[in-house]
C-alpha positions as CSV (number, residue, x, y, z in Angstrom):
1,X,0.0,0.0,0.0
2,X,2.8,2.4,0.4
3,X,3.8,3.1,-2.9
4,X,-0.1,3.7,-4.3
5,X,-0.4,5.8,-1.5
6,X,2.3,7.6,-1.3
7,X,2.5,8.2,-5.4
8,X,-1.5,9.7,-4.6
9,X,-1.3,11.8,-1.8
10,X,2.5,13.0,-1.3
11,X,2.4,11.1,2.1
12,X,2.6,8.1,3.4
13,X,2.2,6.2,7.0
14,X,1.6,2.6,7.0
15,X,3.2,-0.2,9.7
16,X,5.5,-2.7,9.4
17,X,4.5,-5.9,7.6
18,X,3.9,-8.9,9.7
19,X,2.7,-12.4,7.9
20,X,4.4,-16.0,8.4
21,X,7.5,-16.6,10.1
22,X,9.0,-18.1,7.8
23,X,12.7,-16.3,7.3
24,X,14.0,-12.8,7.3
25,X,11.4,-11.2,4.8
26,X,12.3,-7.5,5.2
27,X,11.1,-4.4,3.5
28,X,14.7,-3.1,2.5
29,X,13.5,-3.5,-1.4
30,X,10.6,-1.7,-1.5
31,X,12.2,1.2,0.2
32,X,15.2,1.3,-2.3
33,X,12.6,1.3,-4.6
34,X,10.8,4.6,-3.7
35,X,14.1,6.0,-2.4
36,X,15.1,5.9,-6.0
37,X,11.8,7.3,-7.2
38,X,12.3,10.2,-4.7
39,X,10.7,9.6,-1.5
40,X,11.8,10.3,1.9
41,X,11.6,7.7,4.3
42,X,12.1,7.2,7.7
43,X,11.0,4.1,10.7
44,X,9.4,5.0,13.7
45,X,7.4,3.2,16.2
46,X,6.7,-0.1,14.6
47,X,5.6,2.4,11.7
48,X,7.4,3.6,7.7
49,X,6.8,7.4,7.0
50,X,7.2,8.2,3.7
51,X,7.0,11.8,2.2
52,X,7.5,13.1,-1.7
53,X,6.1,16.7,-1.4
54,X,7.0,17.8,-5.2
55,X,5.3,14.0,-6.4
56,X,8.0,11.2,-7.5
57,X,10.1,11.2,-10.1
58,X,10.4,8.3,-13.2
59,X,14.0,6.7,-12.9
60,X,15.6,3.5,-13.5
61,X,15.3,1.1,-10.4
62,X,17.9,-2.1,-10.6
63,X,16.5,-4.8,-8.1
64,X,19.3,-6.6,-6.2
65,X,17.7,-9.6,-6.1
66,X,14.0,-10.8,-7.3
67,X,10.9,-9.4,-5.0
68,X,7.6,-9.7,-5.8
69,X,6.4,-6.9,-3.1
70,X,9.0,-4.8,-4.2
71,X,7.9,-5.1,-7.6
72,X,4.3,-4.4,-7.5
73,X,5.3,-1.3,-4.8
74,X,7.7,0.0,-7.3
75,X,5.1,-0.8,-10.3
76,X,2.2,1.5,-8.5
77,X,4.5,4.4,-7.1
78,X,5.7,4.7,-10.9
79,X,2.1,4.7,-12.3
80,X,1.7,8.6,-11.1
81,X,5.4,9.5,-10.9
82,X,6.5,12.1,-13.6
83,X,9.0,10.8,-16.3
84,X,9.2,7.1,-17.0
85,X,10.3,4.5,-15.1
86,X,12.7,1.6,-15.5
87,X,12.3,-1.5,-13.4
88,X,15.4,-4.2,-13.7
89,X,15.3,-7.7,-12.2
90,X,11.9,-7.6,-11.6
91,X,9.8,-10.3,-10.4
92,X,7.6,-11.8,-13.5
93,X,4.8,-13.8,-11.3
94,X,1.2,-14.4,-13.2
95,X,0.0,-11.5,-10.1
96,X,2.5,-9.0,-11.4
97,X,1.9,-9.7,-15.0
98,X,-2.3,-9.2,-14.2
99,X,-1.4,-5.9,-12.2
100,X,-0.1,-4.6,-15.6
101,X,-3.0,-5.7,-17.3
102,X,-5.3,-3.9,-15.3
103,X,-2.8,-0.7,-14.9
104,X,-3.1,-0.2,-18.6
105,X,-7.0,-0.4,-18.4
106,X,-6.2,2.3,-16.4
107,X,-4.7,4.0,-19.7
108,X,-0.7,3.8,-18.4
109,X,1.5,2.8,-20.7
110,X,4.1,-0.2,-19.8
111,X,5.6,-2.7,-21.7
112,X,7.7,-5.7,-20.5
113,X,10.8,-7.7,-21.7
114,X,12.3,-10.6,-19.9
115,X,13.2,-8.9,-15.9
116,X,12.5,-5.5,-17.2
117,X,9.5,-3.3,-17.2
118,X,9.4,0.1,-18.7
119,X,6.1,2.2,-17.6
120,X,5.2,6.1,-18.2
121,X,3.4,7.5,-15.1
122,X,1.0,10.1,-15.8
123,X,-2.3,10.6,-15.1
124,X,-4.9,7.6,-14.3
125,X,-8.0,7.4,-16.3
126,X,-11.4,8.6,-14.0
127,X,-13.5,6.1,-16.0
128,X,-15.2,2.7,-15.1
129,X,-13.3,-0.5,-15.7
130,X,-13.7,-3.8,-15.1
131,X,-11.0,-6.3,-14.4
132,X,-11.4,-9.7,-13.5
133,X,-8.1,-10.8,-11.1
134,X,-6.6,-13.9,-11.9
135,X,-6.7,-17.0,-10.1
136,X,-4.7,-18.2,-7.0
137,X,-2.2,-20.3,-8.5
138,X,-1.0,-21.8,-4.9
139,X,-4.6,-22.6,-4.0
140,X,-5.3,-24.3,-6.8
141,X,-1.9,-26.3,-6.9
142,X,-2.6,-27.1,-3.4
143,X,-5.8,-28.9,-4.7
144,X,-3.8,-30.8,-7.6
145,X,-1.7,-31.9,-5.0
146,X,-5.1,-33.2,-2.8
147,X,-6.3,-34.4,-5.5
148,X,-2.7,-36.7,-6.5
149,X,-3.1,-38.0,-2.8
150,X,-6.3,-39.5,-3.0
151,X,-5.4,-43.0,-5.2
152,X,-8.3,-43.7,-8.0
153,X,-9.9,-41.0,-7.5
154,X,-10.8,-37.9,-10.1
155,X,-10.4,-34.4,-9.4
156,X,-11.9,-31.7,-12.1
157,X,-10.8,-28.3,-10.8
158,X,-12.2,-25.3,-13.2
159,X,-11.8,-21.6,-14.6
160,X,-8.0,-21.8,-14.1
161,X,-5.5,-20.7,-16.7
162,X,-3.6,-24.6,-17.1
163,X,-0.5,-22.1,-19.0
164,X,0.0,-20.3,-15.7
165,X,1.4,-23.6,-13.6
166,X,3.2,-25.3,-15.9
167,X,5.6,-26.1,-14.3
168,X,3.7,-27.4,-11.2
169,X,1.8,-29.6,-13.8
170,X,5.4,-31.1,-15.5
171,X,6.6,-31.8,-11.5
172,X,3.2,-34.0,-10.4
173,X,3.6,-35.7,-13.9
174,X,7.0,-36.8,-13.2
175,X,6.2,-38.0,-10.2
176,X,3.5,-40.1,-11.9
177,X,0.4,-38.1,-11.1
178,X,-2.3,-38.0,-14.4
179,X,-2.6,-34.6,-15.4
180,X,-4.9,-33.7,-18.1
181,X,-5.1,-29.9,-19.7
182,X,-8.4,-28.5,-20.9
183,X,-9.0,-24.7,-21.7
184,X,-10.2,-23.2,-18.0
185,X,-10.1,-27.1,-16.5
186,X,-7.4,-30.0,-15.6
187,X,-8.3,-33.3,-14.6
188,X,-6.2,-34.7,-11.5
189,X,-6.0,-38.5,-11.5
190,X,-3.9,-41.2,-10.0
191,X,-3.9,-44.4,-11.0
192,X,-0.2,-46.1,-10.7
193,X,2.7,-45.9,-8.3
194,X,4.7,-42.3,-7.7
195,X,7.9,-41.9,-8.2
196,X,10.6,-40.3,-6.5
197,X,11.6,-36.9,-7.3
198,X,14.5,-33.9,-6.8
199,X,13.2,-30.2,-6.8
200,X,14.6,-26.8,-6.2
201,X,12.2,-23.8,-5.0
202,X,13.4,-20.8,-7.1
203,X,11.3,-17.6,-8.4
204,X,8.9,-17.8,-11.1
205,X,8.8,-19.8,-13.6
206,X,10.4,-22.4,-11.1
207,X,9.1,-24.6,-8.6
208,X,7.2,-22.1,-6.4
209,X,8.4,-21.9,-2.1
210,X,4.9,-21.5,-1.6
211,X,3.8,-25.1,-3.0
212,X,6.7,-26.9,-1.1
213,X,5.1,-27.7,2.3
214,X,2.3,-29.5,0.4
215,X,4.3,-31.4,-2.2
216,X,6.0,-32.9,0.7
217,X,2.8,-34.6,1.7
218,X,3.2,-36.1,-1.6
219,X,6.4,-37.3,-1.3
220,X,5.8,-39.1,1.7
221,X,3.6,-41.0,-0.6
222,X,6.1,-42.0,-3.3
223,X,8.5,-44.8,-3.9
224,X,11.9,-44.0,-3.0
225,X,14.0,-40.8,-1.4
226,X,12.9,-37.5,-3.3
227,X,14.5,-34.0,-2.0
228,X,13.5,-30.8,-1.6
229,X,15.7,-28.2,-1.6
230,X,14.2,-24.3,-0.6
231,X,16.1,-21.3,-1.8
232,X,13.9,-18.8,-1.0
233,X,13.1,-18.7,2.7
234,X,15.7,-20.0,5.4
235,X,13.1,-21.2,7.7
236,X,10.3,-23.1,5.5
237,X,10.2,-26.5,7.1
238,X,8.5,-25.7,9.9
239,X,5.8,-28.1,9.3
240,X,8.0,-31.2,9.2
241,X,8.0,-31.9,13.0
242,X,4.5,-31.9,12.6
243,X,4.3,-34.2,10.0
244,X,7.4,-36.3,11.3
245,X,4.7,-36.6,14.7
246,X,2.5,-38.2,12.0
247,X,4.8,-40.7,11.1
248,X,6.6,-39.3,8.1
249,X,10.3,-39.8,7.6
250,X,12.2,-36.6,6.8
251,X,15.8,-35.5,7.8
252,X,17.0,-32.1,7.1
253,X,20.5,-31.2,5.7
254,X,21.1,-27.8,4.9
255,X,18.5,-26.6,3.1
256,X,17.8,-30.1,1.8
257,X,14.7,-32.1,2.9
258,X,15.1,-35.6,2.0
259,X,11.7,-37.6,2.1
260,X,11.6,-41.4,2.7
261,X,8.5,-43.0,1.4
262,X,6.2,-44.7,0.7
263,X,4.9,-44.3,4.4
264,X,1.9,-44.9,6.1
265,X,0.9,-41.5,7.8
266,X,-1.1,-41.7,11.3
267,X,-3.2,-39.4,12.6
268,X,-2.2,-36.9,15.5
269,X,-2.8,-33.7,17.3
270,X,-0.1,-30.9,15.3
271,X,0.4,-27.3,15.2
272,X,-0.1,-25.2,12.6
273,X,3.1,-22.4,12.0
274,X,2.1,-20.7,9.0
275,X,0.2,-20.3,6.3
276,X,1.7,-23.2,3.7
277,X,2.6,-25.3,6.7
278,X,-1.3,-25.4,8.0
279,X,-2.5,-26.4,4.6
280,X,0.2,-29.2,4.3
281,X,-1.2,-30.5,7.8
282,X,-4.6,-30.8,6.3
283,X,-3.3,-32.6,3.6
284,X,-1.2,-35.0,5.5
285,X,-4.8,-35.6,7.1
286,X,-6.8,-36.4,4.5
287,X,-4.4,-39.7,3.7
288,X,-3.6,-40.2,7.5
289,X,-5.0,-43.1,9.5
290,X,-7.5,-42.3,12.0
291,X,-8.1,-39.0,13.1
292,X,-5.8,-35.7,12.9
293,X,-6.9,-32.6,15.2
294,X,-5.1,-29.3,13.9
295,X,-4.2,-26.7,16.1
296,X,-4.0,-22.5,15.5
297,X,-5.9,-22.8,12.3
298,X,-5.7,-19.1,11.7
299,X,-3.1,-19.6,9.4
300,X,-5.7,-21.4,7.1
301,X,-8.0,-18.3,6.5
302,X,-5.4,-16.0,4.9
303,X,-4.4,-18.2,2.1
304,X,-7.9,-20.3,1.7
305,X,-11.7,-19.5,1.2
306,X,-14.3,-22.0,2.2
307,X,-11.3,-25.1,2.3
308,X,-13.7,-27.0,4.3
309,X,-16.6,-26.7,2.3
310,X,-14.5,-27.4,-1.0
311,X,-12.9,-31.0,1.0
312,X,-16.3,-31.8,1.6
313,X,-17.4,-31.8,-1.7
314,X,-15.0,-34.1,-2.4
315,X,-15.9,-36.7,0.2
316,X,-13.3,-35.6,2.6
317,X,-14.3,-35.6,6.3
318,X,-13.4,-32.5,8.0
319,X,-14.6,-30.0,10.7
320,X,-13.6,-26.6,12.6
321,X,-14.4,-26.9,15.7
């Protein structure tokens, strides 16, 4: 919100991010970002202050390293900055490609190559538009994953964009899952043995950090010792205590999980740590023996709508209480 607001009004005042605790995720980007656009910025209290009394200014911003935050801050400061603006090592995600879309509905004009976006700020059209956001790409690979848990069953999940995940799709067929592509629809299916499987979490288009928690569920399902290595976040396995108290067999080296599977997952009392973890719990408990209680469920409601009601439509039993 800082950079829309700020690029608006001159001023700025919002708080310090919070979200999972899942490594150091600090706001040093996006404050680079409108430092080079012209803002004056300062912490106090828990709280950012940011300040650009003559407006900001169009300049060329080179990322240090990929942000998808930073990106879309930089992307909507820039949109009423004067001068054009010149974003390097951006972030490409299907959520910062759609923000585009609907910024040049609003009559900006930006074009994109590779890591670079170029955009003209000026002045934002006052008439109606109507933009329809994409879907949640982790939500919905969280379900492809449910859906490769549940053996000889069919899972038809709709109005998706299949060319958006990719590369989730090519993982779960490698691992033996039955994917089938339709325009807005795939069909998940399962119908042999899973095979084992290496895979690095890296920025889009790669294997996405937010997926990993649940396709380790998976792996506990598979024939052999697949790996999981995480590159974004330094503290992303969380969840595997939890799931190790469900009987799973996973050792951590570095920043290497290594799965041991098949295994035959019981149920347990856990604890939910963040969002991806929580979700990966639920999973674990849809294939578990007997009965699986999960704690601080909170988690669950910033990432997922309705995940209840959308398990019980497929059969699953499961309750809040």
């Amino acid at each position: 919100m800082l950079g829309s607001l700020l690029t608006k009004y001159g001023k700025a005042k919002v708080s310090l991010p919070g979200g999972c605790a899942i490594g150091t995720r600090p706001v040093d980007l996006h404050l680079f970002a409108l430092k080079k656009l012209g803002a004056k910025i300062k912490i106090q209290d828990g709280y950012i202050f940011a300040e650009a009394k003559k407006g900001l200014k169009g300049t060329i911003i080179n990322f240090p390293s990929i942000s998808v935050g930073a990106t879309e801050n930089a992307l909507l400061a820039a949109s009423k900055a004067n001068g054009t603006t010149i974003l390097k090592n951006c972030a490409i995600e299907p959520e910062i490609k759609d923000l585009i879309k609907f910024l040049k509905k609003l009559g900006l004009i930006i074009k994109i190559n590779g890591r670079t976006i170029t955009l003209v700020g000026g002045k934002i059209k006052n008439s109606k538009i109507i933009h329809k956001v994409i879907f949640d790409r982790i939500e919905f690979g969280t379900y492809m994953i449910a859906g490769a848990l549940l053996s000889k069953k069919k899972l038809v999940i709709d109005k998706i964009d299949p060319s958006i995940v990719e590369n989730e799709i090519n993982v779960l067929r490698k691992i033996g899952v039955q994917v089938i592509k339709k325009k807005s629809l795939v069909i998940i299916k399962r119908d042999k043995k899973l095979k084992k499987i290496s895979i690095i979490t890296k920025p889009y288009p790669g294997f996405p950090t937010d997926l990993q928690a649940q396709l380790m569920v998976l792996l506990t399902q598979v024939n052999g010792i697949s790996k999981i290595k995480e590159e974004i976040f330094e503290n992303r396995f969380m969840h595997v205590p939890e799931l190790k108290r469900m009987g799973a067999q996973i050792n951590i080296k570095d920043k290497t999980a290594i799965i041991k599977g098949p295994t035959r997952l019981r149920g347990a009392e856990v604890m939910a740590t963040d969002l991806r973890a929580s979700v990966s719990l639920v999973l674990a408990g849809l294939v578990a023996e007997s009965r699986t209680i999960i704690n601080r469920i909170y988690h669950l409601d910033r990432g997922y709508e309705f995940l209840e009601s959308k398990l019980k439509s497929c059969k699953a039993e499961i309750k809040r209480v």
